[in-house]
N, C-alpha and C positions, 0 to 999 in steps of 0.2 A: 307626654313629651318631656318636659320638666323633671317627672322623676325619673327617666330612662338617662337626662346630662346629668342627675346629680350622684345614680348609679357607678357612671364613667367617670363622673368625677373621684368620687371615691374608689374606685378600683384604680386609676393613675395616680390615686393617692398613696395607696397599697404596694402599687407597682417600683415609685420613689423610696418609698422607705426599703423593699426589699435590697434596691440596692445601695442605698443612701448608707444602710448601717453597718455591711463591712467595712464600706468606705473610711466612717466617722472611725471604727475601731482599729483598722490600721493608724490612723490619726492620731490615735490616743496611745496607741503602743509607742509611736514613735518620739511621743510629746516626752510620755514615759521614763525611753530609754535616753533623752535629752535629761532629763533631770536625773535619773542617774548617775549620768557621765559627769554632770557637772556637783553633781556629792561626793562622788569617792576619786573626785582629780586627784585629793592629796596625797592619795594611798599609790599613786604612780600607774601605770599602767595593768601591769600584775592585778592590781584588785580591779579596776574597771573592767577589764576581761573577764575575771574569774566571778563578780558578781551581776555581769551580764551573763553571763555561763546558766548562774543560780536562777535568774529571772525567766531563761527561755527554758529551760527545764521543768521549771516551776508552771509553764505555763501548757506546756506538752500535757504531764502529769495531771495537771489540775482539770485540763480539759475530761480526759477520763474519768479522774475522780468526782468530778462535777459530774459529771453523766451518770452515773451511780447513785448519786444524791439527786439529781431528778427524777430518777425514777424509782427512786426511796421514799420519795416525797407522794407520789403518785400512789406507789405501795400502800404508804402509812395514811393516808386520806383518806382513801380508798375503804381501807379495813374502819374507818372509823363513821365512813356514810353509808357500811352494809353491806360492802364488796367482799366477794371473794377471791385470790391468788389463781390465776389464769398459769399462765407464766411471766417471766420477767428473764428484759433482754438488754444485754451492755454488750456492743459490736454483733458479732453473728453467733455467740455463745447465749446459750438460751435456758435457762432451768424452768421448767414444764410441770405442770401436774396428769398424770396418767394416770389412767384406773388401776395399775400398779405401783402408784407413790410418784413421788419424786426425779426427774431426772433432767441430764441435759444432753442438749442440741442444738443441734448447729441450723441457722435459717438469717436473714438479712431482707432488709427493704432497702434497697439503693437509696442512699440520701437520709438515711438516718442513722445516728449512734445508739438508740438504743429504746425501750420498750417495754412498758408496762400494762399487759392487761389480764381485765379481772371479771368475773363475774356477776352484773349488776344486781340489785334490790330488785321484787319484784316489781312492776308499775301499780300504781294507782290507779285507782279505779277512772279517774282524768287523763290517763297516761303519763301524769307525773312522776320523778324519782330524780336522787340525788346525784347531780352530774358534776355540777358544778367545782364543788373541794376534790373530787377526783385528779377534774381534770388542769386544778390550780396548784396542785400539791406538791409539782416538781419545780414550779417557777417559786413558790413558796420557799421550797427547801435553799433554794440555788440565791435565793436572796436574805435570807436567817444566817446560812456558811458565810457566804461574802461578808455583809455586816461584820460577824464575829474576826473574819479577818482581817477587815478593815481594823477595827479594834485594837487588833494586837500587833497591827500593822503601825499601830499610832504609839503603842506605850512601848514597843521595843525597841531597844538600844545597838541587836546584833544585828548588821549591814544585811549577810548574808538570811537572815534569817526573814527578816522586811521585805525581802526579794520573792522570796517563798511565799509569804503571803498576798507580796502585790499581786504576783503572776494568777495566785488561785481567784483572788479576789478579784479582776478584772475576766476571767472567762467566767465566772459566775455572775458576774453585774452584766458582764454579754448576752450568755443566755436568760435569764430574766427578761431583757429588755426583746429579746428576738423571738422568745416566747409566750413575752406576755402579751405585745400588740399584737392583735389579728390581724396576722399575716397569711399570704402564700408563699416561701420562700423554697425555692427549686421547684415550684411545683407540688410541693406538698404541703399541707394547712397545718397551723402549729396550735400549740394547746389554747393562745386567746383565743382565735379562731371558732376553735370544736366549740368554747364556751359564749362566747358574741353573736356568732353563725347561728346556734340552735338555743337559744336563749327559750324568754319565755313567749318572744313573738314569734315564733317559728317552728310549731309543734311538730311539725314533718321531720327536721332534722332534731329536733330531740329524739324522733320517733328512729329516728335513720342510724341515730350512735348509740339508742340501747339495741339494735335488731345487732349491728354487728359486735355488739360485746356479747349479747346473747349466743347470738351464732356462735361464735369463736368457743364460748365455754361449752357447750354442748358439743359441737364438731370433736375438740379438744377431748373428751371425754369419752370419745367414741360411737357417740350419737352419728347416725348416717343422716343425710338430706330424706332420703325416704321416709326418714320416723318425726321428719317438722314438719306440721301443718303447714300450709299455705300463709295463712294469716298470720303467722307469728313471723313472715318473714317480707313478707308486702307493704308496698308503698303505694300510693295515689298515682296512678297514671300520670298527672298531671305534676307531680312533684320535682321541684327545681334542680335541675341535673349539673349546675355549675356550682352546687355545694358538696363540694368532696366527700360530705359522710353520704350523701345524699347517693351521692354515685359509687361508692361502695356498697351500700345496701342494695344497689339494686345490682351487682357484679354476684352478690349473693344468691339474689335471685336466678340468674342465669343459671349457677352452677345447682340452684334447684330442675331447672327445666332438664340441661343436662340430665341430671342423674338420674331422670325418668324419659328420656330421649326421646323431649320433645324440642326435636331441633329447630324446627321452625320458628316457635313460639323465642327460644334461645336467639335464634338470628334477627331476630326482628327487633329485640330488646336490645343486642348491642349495635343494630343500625339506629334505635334511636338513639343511644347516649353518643354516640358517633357524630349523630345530625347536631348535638349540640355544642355551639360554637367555644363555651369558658368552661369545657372538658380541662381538671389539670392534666398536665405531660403525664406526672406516670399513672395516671389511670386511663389516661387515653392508648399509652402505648400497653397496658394488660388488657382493655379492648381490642386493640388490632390483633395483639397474639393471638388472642379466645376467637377470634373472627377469622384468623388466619387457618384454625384447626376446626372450627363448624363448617367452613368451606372443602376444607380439605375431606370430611366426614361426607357431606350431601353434593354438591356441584361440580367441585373442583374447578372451576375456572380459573385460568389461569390471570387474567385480566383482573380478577378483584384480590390473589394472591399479590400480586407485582405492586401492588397499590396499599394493602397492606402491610408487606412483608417490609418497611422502611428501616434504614437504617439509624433509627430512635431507637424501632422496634427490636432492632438486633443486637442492641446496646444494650437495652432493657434485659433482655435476656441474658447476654451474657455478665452483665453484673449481679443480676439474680441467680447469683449460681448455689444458692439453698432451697432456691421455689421449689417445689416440685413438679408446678402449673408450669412453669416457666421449661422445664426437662421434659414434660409430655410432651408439648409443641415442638420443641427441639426433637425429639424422636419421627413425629408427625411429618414434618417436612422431612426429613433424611430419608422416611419410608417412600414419601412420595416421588423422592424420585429414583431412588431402587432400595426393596426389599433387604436386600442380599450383600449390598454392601458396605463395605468399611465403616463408612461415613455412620451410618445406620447402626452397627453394632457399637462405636463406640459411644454413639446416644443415649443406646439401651445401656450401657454398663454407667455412663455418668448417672443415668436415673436411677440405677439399683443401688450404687455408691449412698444418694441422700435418702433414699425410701428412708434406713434405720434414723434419720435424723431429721424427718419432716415431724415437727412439734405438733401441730393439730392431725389423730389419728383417722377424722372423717373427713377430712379434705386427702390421706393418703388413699383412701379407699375408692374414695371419686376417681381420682384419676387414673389410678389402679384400673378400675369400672370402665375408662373411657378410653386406655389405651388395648381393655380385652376387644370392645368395639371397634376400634382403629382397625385392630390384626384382623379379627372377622369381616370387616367392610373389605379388604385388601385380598383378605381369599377369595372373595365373593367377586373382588373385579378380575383376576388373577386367574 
């Protein structure tokens, strides 16, 4: 009972900072642009405009360039605890590694700027390996730039050029601070998190963040779900499903049953991460989608459609407009409720649009796989 209040404690602890710290950082912007205005009063108006100009520019910029540098950070850590270059993602622009080199594409996670993954070490014969500098190497990066900003924020003389650095060096002391406490912010778990979450008291979720860096680089390479074992992609029955990585490894799982169309065993697996209550948002709403299209495949009821099919769920999708999971479903429903029309065709052409630009080559094939099934179930009813 005691450790179930002190669980809730710290999750409303969790819950304050997520929103406490935009708060403090508008706060701080504005304390900021106070001291600003009262530096460059003597320059008349002209310069307090044009070096508030400097400051929000600087801060636009910085935030992308920071983003870059986090996941530069992540890169170069990476490569130095035995990683391998997956891809690497700044917005929905993507560079890839394919069994034919290098390339890019287009793909997005709602709610994130950008994205670094790699190929892990293999484990240990304990299940050990090196997670940790990976996954600390962006908040690192983003606090080594700021520093040095800061720095040259102190010894310069030009107005405008101070402005520049505050700007960068405040979205970089942001992210730092937003990434390095273990957080959930929107719903998504940030890099303290993957590292606090699956430390070294919690081997499940160590075991849960190398299955899908695993996955991803094999998928990415062209590897099918038919050619992974079982075991190299399984978790404990019993493993904690309100830990994000925890619940992605098992979304992996699923699209293993899929791809050998065992739907059953698939539907049962996303009613349980469904039954559980501290599911994040957006993994709960790529369960409803995946739920909404196994229903659509075996029962069709319209009763557990209506009930999934939420308008989270239809958000999700349409801000995932690189998934390609996210455009089968989309196609799914348009089929279901006519073949033949409009609606329906222009589903199929938004899905053929991203095929050339979905990054992982064996999650295209999957679905490739499960929309040949779609068309086949529909002749079959038809």
């Amino acid at each position: 009972m005691e450790e179930n209040k002190n669980k809730n404690r710290q999750i409303a602890r969790k819950k304050a900072l997520g929103i406490l710290l935009p708060l403090i950082f508008g706060g701080i912007l504005g304390f900021l642009i106070g001291v600003l205005g009262a530096n460059v009063t003597n320059k008349g108006n002209q310069g307090l405009n044009i070096n508030i100009l400097y400051f929000f520019i600087s801060i636009v910029i910085g935030l992308y360039v920071q983003i870059i540098i986090h996941e530069f950070g992540h890169f170069i850590f990476g490569l130095l605890s035995g990683y391998q270059l997956v891809s690497f993602r700044v917005g929905s622009f993507t560079l890839v590694r394919t069994p034919e080199g290098m390339k890019i594409k287009r793909y997005n996670i709602p709610g994130t700027g950008g994205q670094c993954l790699m190929a892990p070490p293999k484990q240990e014969s304990n299940g050990k390996y090196p997670m940790k500098l990976y996954n600390m190497g962006g908040i690192l990066f983003n606090l080594i730039v700021s520093i040095l900003c800061t720095i040259v924020y102190v010894i310069s003389r030009n107005i405008a050029f101070k402005m520049v650095c505050l700007g960068f060096m405040l979205v970089g002391y942001y992210l730092f601070i937003v990434n390095g406490i273990p957080l959930k912010i929107g719903g998504i778990a940030n890099d303290g998190y993957n590292v606090f979450s699956s430390g070294d008291k919690d081997p499940i979720g160590q075991r849960a963040f190398y299955i899908q860096l695993d996955i991803n680089a094999r998928l990415s390479n062209g590897i099918q779900m038919n050619d992974i074992p079982f075991e190299d992609i399984a978790l404990p029955e019993d493993a904690n499903l309100s830990n994000p990585l925890v619940t992605g490894a098992k979304i992996l799982e699923y699209y293993w049953y899929m791809n050998r169309n065992e739907l059953e065993n698939a539907k049962n697996l996303l009613e349980q991460i469904l039954a559980t209550d501290k599911v994040i948002p957006l993994m709960r709403n790529m369960v409803k989608m995946e739920r909404v299209f196994v229903e659509i495949l075996t029962e069709n009821k319209q009763s557990i459609i209506d009930d999934m099919w939420t308008k989270d769920v239809q958000r999700y999708i349409k801000q995932a407009k690189y998934d390609i999971h996210a455009r089968r479903v989309e196609v799914a429903m348009a089929m279901r409720e006519d073949r033949q029309s409009t609606k329906t065709k222009n589903a199929k052409e938004k899905y053929k649009k991203i095929e050339k630009n979905c990054p992982v080559i064996g999650e295209l094939m999957l679905s490739n796989k499960l929309l040949r099934v779609l068309e086949e179930t529909y002749q079959i009813k038809n």
